[in-house]
LONUDO-372559 format. One record per residue (C-alpha): chain; x, z, y; residue in one letter. Coordinates in steps of 0.001 Angstrom, whole numbers. Each point is the difference from the previous one (the first is absolute). Example, Ala and Ser with C-alpha at 12.3 -4.5 7.8 and 13.67 -1.06 7.14 Angstrom:
% LONUDO-372559
A:12300:7800:-4500:A .
A:1370:-660:3440:S .
% end
This chain:
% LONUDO-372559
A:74267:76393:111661:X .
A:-2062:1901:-2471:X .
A:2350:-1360:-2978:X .
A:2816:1675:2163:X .
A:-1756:3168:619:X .
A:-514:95:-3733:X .
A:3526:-552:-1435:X .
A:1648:2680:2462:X .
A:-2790:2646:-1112:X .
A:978:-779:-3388:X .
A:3736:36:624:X .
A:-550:3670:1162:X .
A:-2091:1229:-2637:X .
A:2859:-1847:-2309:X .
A:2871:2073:1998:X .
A:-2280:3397:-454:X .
A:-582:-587:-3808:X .
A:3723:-420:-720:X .
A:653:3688:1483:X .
A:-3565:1275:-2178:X .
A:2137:-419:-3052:X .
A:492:2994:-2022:X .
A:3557:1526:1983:X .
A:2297:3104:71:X .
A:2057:1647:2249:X .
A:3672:-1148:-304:X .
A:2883:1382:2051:X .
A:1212:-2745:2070:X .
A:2957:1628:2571:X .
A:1858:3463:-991:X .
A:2431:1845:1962:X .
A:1916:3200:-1744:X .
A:241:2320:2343:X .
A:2594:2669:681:X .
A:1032:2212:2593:X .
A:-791:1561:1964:X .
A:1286:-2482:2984:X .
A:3152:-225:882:X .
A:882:647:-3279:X .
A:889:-3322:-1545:X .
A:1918:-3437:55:X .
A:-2078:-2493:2263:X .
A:1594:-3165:595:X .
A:-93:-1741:3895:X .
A:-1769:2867:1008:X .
A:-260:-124:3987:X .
A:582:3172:1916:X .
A:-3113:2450:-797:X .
A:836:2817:2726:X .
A:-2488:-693:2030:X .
A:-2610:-721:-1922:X .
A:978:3272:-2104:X .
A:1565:2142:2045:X .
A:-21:2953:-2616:X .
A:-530:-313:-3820:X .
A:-1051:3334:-486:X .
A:-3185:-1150:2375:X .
A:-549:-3434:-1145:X .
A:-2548:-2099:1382:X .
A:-1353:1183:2956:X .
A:-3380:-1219:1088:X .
A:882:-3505:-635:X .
A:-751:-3148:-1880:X .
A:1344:-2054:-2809:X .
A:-386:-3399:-1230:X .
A:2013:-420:-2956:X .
A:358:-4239:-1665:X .
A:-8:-298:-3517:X .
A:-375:-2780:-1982:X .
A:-2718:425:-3049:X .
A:770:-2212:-2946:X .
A:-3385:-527:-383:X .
A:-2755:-899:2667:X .
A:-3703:1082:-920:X .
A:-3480:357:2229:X .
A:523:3721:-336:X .
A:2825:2574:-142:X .
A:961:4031:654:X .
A:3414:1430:930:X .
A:1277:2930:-1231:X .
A:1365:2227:3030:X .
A:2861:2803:-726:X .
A:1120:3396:960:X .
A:2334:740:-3309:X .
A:2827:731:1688:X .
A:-1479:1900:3016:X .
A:-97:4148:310:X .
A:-2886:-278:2051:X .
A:-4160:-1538:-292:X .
A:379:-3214:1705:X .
A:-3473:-1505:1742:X .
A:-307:-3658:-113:X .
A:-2825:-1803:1909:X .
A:-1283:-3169:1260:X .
A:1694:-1730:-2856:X .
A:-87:-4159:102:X .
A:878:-2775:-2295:X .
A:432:-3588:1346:X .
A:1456:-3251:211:X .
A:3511:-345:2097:X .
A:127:-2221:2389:X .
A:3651:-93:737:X .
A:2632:3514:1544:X .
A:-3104:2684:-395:X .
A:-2849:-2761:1587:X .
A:-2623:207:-2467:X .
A:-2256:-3408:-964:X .
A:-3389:567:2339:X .
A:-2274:1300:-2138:X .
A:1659:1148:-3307:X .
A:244:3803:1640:X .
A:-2348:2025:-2959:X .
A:-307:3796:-101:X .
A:790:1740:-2281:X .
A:-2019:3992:-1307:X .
A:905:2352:-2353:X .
A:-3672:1071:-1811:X .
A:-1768:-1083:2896:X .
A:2371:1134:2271:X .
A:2234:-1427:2973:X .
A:2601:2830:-461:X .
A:1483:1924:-3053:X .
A:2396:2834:74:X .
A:2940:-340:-2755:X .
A:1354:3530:-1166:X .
A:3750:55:-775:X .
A:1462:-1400:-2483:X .
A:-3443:-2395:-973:X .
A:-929:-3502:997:X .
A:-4108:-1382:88:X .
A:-1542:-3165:-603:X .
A:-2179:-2227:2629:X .
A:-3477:-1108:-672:X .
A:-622:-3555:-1141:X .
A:639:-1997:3124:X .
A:-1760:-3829:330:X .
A:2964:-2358:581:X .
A:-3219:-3378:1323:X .
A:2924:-2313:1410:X .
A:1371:130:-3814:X .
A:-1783:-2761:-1809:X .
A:678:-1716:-3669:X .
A:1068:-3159:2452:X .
A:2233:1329:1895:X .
A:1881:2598:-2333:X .
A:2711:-2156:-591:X .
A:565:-655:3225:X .
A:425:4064:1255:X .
A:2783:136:-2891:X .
A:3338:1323:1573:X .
A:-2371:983:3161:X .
A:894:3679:1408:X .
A:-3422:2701:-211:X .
A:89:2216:2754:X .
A:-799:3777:-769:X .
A:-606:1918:3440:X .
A:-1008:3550:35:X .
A:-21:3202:2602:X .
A:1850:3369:-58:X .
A:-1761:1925:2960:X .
A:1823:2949:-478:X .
A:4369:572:-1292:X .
A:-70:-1080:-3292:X .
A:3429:2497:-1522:X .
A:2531:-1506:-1336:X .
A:-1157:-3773:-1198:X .
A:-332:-1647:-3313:X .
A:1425:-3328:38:X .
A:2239:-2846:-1966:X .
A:2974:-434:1704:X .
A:1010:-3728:-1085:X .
A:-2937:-1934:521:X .
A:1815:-3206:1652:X .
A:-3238:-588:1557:X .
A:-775:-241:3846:X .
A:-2449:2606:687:X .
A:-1476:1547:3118:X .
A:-669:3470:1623:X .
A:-1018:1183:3641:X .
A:1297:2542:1939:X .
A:-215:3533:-174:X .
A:-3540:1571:1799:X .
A:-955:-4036:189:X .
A:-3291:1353:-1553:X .
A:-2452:-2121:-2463:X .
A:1023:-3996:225:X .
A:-712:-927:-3898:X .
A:-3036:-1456:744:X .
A:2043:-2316:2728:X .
A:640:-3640:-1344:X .
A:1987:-476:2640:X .
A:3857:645:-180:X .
A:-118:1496:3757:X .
A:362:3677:-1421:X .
A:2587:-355:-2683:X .
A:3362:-332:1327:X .
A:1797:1509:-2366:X .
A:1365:-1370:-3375:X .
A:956:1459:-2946:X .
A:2244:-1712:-3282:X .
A:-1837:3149:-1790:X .
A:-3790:738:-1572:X .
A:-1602:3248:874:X .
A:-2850:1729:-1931:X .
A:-1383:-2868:-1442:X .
A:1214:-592:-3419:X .
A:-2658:-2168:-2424:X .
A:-2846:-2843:1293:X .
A:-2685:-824:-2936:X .
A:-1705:-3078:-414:X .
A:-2739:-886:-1984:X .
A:1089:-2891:-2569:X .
A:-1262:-1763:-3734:X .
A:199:2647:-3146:X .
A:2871:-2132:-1012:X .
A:2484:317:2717:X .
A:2856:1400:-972:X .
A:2288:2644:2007:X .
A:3677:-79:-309:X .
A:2208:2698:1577:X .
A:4170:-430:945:X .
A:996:3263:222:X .
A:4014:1167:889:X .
A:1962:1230:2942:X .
A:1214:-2434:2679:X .
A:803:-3237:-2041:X .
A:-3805:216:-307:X .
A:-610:1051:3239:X .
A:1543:-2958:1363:X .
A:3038:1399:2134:X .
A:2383:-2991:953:X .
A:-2910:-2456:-161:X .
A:-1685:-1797:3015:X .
A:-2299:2642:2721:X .
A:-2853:-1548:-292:X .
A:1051:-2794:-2261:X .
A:-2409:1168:-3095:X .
A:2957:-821:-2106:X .
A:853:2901:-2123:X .
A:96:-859:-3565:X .
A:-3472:979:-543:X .
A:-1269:-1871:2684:X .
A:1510:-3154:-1874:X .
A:-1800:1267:-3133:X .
A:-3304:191:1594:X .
A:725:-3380:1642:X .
A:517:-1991:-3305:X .
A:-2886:2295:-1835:X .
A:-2725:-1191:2159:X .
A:1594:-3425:-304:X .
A:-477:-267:-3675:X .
A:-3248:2337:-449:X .
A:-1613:353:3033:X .
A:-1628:3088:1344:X .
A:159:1717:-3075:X .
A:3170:1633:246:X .
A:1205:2864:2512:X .
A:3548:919:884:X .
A:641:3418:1748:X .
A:2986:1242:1177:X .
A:446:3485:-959:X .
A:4103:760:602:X .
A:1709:2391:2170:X .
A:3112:-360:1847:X .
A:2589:2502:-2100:X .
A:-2390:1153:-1894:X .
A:1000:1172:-3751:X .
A:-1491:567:-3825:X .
A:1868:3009:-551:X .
A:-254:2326:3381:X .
A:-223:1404:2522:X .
A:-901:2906:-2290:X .
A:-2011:1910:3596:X .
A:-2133:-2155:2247:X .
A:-2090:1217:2618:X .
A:-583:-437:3746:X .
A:2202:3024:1093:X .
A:2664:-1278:-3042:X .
A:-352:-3992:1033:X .
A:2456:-2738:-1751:X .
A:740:-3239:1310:X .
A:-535:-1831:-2632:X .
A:-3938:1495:-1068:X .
A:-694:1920:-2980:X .
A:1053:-828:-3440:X .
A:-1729:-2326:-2164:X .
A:-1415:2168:-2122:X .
A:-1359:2023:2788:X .
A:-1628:-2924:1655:X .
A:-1530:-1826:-3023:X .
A:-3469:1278:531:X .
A:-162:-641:3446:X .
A:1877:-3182:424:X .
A:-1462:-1644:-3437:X .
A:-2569:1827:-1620:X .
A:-2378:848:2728:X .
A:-199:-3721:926:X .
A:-2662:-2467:-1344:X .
A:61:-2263:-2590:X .
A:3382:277:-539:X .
A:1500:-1455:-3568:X .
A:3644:-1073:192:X .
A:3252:1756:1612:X .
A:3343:-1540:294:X .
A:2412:2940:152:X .
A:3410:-438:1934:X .
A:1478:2735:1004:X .
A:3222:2516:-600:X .
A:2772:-1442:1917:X .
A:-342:3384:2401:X .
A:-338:2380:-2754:X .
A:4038:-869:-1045:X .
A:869:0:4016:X .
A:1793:2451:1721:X .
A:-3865:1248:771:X .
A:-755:24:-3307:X .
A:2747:624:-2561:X .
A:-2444:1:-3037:X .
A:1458:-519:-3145:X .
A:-1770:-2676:-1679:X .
A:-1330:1821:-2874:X .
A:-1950:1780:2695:X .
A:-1605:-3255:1660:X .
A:-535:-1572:-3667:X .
A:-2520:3232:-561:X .
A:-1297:-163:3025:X .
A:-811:-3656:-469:X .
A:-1290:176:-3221:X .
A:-1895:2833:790:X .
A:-1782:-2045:3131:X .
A:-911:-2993:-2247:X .
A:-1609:2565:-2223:X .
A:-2247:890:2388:X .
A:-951:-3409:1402:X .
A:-445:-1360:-3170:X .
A:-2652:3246:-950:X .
A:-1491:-1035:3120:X .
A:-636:-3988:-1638:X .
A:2737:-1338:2426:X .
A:3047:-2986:-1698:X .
A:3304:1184:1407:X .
A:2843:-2879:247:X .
A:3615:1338:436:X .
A:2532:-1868:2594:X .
A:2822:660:-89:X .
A:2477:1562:2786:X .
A:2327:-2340:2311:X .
A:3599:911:765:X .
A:425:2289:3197:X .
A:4254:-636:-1170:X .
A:1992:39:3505:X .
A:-2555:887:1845:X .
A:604:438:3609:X .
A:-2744:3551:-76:X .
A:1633:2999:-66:X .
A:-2173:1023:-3268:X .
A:309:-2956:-2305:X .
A:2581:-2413:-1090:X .
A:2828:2040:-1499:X .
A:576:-483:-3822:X .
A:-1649:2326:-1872:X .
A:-3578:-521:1137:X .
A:496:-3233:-1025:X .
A:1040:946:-3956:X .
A:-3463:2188:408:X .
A:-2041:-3040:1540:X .
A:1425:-1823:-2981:X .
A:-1168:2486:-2831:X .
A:-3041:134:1618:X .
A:-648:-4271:-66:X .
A:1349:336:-3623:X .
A:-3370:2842:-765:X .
A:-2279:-2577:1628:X .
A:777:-2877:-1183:X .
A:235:1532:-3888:X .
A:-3041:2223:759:X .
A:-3104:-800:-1881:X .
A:-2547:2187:1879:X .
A:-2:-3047:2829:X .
A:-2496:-2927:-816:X .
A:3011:-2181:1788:X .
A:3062:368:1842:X .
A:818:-1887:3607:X .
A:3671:-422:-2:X .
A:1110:294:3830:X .
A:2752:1286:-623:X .
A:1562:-3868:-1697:X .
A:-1669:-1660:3310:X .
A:1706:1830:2228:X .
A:3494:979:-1299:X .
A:3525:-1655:436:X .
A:898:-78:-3257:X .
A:4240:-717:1589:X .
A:-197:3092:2019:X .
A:-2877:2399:-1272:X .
A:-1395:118:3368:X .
A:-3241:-1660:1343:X .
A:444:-3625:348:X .
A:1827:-716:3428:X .
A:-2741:-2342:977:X .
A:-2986:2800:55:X .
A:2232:2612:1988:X .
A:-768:-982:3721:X .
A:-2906:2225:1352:X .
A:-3261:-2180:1063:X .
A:-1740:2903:1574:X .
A:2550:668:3266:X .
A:2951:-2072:-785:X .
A:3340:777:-755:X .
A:2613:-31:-3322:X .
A:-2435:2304:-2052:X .
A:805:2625:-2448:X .
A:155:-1307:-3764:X .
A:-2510:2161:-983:X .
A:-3277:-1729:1515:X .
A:-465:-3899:-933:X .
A:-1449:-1929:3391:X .
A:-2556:-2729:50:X .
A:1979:-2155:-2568:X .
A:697:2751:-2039:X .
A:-3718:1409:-647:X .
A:-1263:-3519:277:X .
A:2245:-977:-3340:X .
A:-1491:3207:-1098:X .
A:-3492:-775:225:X .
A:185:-3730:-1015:X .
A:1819:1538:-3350:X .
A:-2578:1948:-1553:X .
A:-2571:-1100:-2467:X .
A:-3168:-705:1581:X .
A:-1609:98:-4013:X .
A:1718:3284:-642:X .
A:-1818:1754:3227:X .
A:-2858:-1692:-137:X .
A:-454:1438:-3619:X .
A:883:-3444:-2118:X .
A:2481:1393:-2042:X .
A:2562:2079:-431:X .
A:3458:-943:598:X .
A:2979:1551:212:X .
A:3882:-1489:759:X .
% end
């Protein structure tokens, strides 16, 4: 019995040793935001009337426990929490992070405040988002990380008062949970009782940290919708960088994250105003969200750029030459910044069924665009998507990754659906983002 007593008091000294390794914090989940809510293109999103009754007020002393899925488990984490796209100072208190359960049930337990310097509330001014304190994740262990991959953390937090007009990212194809309005402080609740609302959409919260090796790399997709997963599986995890992360960890382990920073309609070259009283669906422009959605983030190294299929829409009409400068003007910055950039190229929108895309001229722009990426030599490689996924008989996407996965139906030709963005992720080079080589088609 002593002998026993002895190995298991080893085992945990063994398990606390592992985490006393020399670590940094690593971004692990990302949402861009936009805004301010509605203002956007969520996909499956249930009917949010009475949950928000008006926009202009917001939340309304009410709780929120959005599910998000880090890339990377660790014994200790901090959220970043977001008011960019509100006109007013938004309070946020009690804030949680735990383990779910299953619907908005939490694991017993895992429920771990959060503070901000000390504190259990922070006030965000407009137009600013604030990082958590260093929160102790105990039921994340070196033996069981593998096993919490693909597991949803749950992020609850508190707005006692009307929070303005809301931050949020529209498309998050995510189950997540919210209680009604004057329903009071219930983040703190494991329980499910209080949350009886859902939401397909993220609000506030927009980055979770983790504390990983030096080594660990950070790689960031970052586009409109095709990125953003639209067409693809609600709650399936099976956008195309989804796959990526899947087959990363497969061949390196947890030294590789994969965060998903697109937008649904979002563009390189415009909107040329964004603002919360001048809101556009699809976010701001690339180069207007670079620092926020890329640079601010930790650890980051790699970006895999695929994007400009809504600057040539009827949205858009950019002229190529504009998107090209635009582009090359981005990478600039990244790589001052010590960040690789990969190109990917654009997918055919050609007959599309959406009002703004498929006629021929965007897609003689989409080409010339493909053509500058895949000739450009200021990208360390170049993911061809756009050979994956096009018909070359017809021009348009290939019939079989047309059908939409997320609610069904004949789909639009613009959007690939589970097939389509899982031939996209199993295509690309797992050397080339993992900083092997350089390769280009």
């Amino acid at each position: 019995m002593r002998l026993f007593f002895t190995l298991i008091t080893l085992m945990v000294l063994n398990m606390q040793s592992a985490w006393a390794e020399p670590q940094k914090w690593v971004t692990s989940w990302i949402a861009s935001v936009q805004g301010p809510y509605p203002t956007g293109n969520p996909s499956a999103q249930p009917n949010m009337s009475v949950v928000f009754p008006s926009p202009a007020n917001g939340a309304n002393n009410q709780s929120f426990r959005m599910m998000v899925k880090p890339d990377l488990w660790s014994n200790q984490t901090r959220v970043r929490l977001s008011n960019a796209m509100g006109t007013q100072a938004v309070t946020f208190s009690d804030v949680y992070i735990g383990l779910q359960l299953g619907s908005a049930e939490l694991v017993p337990g895992t429920n771990r405040a959060a503070t901000f310097k000390g504190k259990k509330s922070i006030t965000v001014p407009a137009g600013e988002s604030v990082w958590s304190d260093a929160v102790d994740l105990p039921f994340v262990t070196k033996a069981n990380q593998q096993f919490l991959d693909g597991k949803k953390l749950a992020v609850s937090f508190y707005i006692p008062n009307t929070s303005g007009p809301m931050t949020w990212h529209a498309k998050a194809l995510t189950t997540s949970y919210v209680t009604p309005p004057e329903a009071g402080m219930q983040s703190n609740n494991e329980s499910e009782s209080a949350f009886s609302f859902t939401t397909a959409s993220w609000f506030f919260l927009d980055a979770v940290d983790m504390k990983a090796a030096p080594d660990t790399q950070v790689i960031v997709a970052f586009g409109d919708s095709i990125t953003d997963g639209t067409a693809s599986t609600m709650n399936g995890d099976d956008r195309w960088p989804d796959v990526l992360a899947r087959r990363l960890r497969h061949q390196y382990g947890h030294k590789i994250v994969v965060l998903n920073a697109g937008i649904g309609g979002n563009q390189i070259a415009g909107p040329a105003e964004y603002s919360p009283t001048k809101p556009f669906a699809g976010g701001p422009s690339s180069s207007a969200r670079l620092e926020r959605d890329v640079l601010s983030l930790s650890g980051v190294n790699t970006l895999i750029w695929l994007e400009g299929i809504n600057d040539f829409s009827k949205n858009g009409m950019a002229t190529p030459e504009k998107v090209i400068t635009q582009l090359t003007e981005g990478v600039k910055r990244l790589n001052q910044a010590g960040i690789r950039v990969i190109g990917a190229t654009v997918g055919s929108a050609l007959g599309s069924t959406s009002a703004a895309h498929g006629f021929p001229a965007q897609d003689e722009k989409r080409q010339t665009l493909n053509n500058f990426i895949r000739n450009s030599d200021m990208f360390v490689g170049v993911i061809d998507f756009d050979a994956v996924t096009l018909d070359t008989t017809t021009g348009q996407m290939r019939p079989e990754f047309v059908p939409d996965s997320t609610v069904g139906g004949v789909g639009d030709k613009l959007h690939p659906n589970r097939a389509g963005y899982h031939a996209m992720g199993h295509s690309i080079d797992l050397d080339l983002v993992a900083g092997r080589r350089q390769v280009k088609p």
